[in-house]
C-alpha positions as CSV (number, residue, x, y, z in Angstrom):
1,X,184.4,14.2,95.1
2,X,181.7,16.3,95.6
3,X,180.2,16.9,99.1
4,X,183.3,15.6,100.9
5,X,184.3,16.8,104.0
6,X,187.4,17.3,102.6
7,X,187.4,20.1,100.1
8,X,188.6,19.4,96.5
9,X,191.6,21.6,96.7
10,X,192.4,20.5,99.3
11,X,192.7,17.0,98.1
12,X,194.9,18.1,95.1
13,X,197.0,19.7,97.5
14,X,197.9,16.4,99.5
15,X,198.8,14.9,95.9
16,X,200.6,17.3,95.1
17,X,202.6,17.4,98.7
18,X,203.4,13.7,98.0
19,X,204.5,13.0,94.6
20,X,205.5,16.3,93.6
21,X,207.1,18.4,96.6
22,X,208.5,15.2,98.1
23,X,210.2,14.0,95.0
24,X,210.5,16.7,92.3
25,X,214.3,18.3,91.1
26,X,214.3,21.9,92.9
27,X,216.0,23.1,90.2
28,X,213.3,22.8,87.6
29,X,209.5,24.4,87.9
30,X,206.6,22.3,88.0
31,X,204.1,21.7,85.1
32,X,202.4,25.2,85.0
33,X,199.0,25.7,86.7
34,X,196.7,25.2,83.3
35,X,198.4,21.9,82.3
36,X,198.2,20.5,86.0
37,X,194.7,21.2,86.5
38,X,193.8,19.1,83.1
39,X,195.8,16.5,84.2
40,X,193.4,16.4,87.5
41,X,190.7,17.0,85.4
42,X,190.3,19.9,87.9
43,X,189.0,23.6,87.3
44,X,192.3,26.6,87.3
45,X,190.6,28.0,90.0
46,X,191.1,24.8,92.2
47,X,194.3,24.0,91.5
48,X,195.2,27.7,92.2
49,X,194.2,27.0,95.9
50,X,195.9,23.9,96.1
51,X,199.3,26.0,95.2
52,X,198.3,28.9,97.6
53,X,198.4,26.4,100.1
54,X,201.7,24.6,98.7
55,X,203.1,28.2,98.8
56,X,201.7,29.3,102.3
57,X,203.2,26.2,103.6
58,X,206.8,27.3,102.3
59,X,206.8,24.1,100.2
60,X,207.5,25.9,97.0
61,X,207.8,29.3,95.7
62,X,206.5,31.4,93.1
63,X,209.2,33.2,90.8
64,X,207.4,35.8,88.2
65,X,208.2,34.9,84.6
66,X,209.7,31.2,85.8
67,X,207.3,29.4,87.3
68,X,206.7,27.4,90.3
69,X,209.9,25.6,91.9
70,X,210.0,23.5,95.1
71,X,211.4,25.3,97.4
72,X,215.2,23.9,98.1
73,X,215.2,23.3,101.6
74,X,212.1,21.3,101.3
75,X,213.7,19.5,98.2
76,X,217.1,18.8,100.5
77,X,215.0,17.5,103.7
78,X,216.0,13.4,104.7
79,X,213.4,10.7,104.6
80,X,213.2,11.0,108.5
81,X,212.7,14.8,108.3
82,X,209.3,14.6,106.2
83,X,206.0,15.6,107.7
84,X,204.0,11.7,108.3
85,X,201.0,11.8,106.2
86,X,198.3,10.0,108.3
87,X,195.8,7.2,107.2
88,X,193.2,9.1,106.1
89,X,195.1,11.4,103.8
90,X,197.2,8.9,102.1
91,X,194.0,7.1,101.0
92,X,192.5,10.1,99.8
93,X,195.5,10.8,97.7
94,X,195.4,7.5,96.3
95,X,192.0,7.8,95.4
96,X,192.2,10.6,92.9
97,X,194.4,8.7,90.3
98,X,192.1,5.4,90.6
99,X,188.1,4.9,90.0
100,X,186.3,2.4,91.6
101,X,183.5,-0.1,90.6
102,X,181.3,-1.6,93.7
103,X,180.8,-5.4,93.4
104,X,178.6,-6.1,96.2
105,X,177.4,-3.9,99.0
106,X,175.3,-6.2,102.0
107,X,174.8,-7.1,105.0
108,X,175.7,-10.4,106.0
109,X,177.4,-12.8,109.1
110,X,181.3,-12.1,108.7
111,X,183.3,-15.1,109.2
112,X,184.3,-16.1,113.0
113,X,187.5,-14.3,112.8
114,X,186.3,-11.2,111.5
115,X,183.3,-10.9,113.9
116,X,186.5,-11.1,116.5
117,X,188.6,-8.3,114.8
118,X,185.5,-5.9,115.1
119,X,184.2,-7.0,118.3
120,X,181.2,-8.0,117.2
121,X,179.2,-11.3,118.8
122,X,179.0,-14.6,116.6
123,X,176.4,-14.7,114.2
124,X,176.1,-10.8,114.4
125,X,175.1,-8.9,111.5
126,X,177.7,-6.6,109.4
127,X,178.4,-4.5,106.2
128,X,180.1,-6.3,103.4
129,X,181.3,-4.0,100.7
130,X,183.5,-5.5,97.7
131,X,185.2,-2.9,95.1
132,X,187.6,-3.2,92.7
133,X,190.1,-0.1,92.3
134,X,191.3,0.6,88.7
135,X,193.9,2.9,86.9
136,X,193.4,4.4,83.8
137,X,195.5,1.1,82.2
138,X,193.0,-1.6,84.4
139,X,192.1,-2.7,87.6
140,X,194.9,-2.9,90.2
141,X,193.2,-3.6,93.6
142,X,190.6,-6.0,94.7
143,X,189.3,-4.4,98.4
144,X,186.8,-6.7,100.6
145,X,185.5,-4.9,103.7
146,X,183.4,-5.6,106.8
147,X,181.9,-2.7,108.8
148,X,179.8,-3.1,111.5
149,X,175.9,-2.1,111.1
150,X,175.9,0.7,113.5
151,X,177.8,3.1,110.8
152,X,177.4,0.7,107.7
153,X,173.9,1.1,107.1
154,X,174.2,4.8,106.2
155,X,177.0,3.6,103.5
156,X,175.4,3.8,100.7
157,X,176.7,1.6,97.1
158,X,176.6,5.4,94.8
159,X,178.8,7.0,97.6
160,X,181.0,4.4,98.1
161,X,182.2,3.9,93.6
162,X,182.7,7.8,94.1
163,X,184.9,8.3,97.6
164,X,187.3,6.4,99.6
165,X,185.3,4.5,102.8
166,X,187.3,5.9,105.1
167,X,185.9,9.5,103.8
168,X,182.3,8.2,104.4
169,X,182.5,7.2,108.1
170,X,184.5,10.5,108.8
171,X,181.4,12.3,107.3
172,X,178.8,9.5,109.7
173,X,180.8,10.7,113.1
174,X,183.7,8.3,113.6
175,X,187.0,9.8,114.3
176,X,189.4,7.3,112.9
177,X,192.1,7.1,115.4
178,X,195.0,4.5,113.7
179,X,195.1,1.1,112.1
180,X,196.4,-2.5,112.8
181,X,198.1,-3.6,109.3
182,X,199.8,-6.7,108.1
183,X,201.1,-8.0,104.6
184,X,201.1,-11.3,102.9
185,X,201.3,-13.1,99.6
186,X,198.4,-14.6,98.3
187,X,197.2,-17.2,95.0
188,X,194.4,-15.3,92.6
189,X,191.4,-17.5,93.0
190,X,189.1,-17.9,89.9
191,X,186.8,-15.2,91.3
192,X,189.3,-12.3,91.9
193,X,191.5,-13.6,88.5
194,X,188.5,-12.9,86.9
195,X,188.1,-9.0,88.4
196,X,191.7,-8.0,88.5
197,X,192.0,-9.6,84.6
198,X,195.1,-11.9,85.8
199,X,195.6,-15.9,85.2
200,X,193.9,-18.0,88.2
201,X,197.4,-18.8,90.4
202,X,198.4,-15.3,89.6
203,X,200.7,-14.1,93.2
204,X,198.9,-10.9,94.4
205,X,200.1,-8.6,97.7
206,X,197.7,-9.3,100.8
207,X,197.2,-6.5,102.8
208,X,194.7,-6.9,105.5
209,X,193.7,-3.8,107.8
210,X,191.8,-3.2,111.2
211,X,191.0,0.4,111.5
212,X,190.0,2.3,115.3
213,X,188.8,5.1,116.1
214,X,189.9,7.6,118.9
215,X,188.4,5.6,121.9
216,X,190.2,2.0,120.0
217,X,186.8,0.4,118.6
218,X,187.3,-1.4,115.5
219,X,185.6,0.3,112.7
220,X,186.9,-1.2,109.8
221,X,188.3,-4.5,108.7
222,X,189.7,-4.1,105.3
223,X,191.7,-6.8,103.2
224,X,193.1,-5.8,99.4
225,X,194.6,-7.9,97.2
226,X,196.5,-6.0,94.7
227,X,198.1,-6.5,91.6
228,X,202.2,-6.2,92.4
229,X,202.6,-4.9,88.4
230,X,201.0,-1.8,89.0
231,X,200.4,-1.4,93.1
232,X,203.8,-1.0,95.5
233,X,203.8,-1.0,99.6
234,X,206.9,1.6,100.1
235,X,208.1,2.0,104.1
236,X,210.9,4.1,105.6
237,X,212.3,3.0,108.5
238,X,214.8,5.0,111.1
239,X,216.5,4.0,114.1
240,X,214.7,5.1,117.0
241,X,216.9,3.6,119.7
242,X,220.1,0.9,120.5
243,X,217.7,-2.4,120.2
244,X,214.4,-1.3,118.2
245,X,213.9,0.2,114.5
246,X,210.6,2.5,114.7
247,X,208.5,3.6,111.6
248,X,208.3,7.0,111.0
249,X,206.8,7.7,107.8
250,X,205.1,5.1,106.0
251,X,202.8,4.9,103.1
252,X,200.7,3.0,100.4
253,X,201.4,3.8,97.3
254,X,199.7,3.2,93.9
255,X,202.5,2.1,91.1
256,X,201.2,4.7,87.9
257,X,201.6,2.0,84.8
C-alpha cells in the first residue's frame, strides 16, 4: 500500500467500518488494538489512527480498563440507515484481505463490443490487464480489464499486483464518477480452471463492470469471474416509492474461507 493516495490508516479504517462497526455485538469490545494490528499485519501506531477516527466519527467508544465497544446506537441502526460506501472504497477494503498476481499486462485491440463500452473506434488500441485475486486459503477471483491508452500506459504491471486499479487511475487524474454493473453465471473454461484451481465446467459468478468518471467517459471495463465458495455479491434493497424498489446500499463482498 505504500504511496497511495489513500493513506494506510485510513484504509484500515474503512475495514474496520464495514465488517466490524456494521456487524459486531455492542455489548462486547473489539479485539484490542495490539492483536488487531497483527492481524492487518499493520504497525500499533496505524491502527491507533484508524480507531481515532472510528471514535471521532462516534462509531465506537473507548471505555478505560474495558476496551473498545461499538457504540450502541450505531450497533442498533437499520440496513437503510447505514452510510453507502462508494465504489472506490469498497474495493479498497476488499483489497487488504486478498493479494494479487498479474497474468498479463498489454496493449492490444479489445473485442468489437468492448471497444463500444469504452468508446473507443474499431481496431483502436487499449490496455489489457489480467489478475488473479487470492485469499490466504487460494485464489478466489479471476479479473480481465480493458482501459483505454490515454490512462493505461502509465499503469504499470509492479503497481498493479500491489493496489486495486481503480486506486491507480485516481492517482493518474481521473475522477471516478459511478459504474454500470451486471451479473451472470458463467462455465470455467480450461484457461481460468486452471488459475482459479477448479474442474473445467466449474459454475463461477460473472460480474462485468463499466466504470465513468465525473463527466460519464468510460474508464474502465472490468469483468471477474469469481469463485462462488469463497466470493459472495450481498445487496440491500428498500422501497423508495409505490411502483419502484431503489438500491441504497450495496456492496461486493469477499467470502473469508
Amino acid at each position: 500500500m505504500t504511496g497511495s493516495v489513500v493513506p494506510l490508516y485510513h484504509q484500515i479504517y474503512l475495514v474496520l467500518r464495514d465488517r466490524c462497526v456494521a456487524d459486531c455485538d455492542a455489548t462486547l469490545p473489539l479485539p484490542g488494538e495490539l492483536d488487531l494490528a497483527r492481524q492487518y499485519k499493520v504497525s500499533r501506531i496505524t491502527m491507533r489512527k484508524a480507531l481515532d477516527q472510528l471514535v471521532q466519527e462516534g462509531l465506537v467508544t473507548r471505555r478505560r480498563g474495558a476496551g473498545t465497544f461499538v457504540n450502541p446506537n450505531v450497533a442498533r441502526q437499520t440496513l437503510e440507515q447505514r452510510r453507502s460506501t462508494g465504489l472506490l472504497d469498497n474495493i479498497i477494503s476488499s483489497a487488504l484481505d486478498t493479494s494479487v498476481r498479474v497474468i498479463s499486462h498489454a496493449r492490444v485491440a479489445p473485442p468489437p463490443d468492448i471497444a463500444a463500452d469504452l468508446a473507443l473506434p474499431a481496431g483502436e488500441i487499449a490496455v489489457r490487464t489480467v489478475r488473479v485475486r487470492s485469499l490466504a486459503s487460494g485464489p478466489v477471483s479471476h479479473i480481465t480489464t480493458f482501459v483505454p491508452t490515454v490512462i493505461g500506459d502509465r499503469l504499470q504491471a509492479d503497481a498493479l499486483g500491489a493496489r486495486p486499479m481503480l486506486t491507480l487511475l485516481e492517482e493518474q487524474g481521473v475522477k471516478v464518477g459511478h459504474a454500470r454493473q451486471t451479473m451472470s453465471a458463467r462455465l470455467a473454461d480450461t484457461g481460468v480452471a486452471s488459475l482459479l484451481d477448479v474442474p473445467v465446467g466449474a459454475p463461477l459468478l460473472a460480474v462485468r463492470r463499466l466504470v465513468l468518471d465525473a463527466d460519464g467517459l468510460p474508464v474502465q471495463w472490468l469483468q471477474g469471474l469469481y469463485r462462488p465458495d469463497r466470493y459472495e455479491y450481498r445487496m440491500d434493497l428498500w422501497r423508495g416509492g409505490d411502483e419502484e424498489a431503489r438500491v441504497w446500499y450495496q456492496k461486493d463482498e469477499v467470502a473469508q474461507p
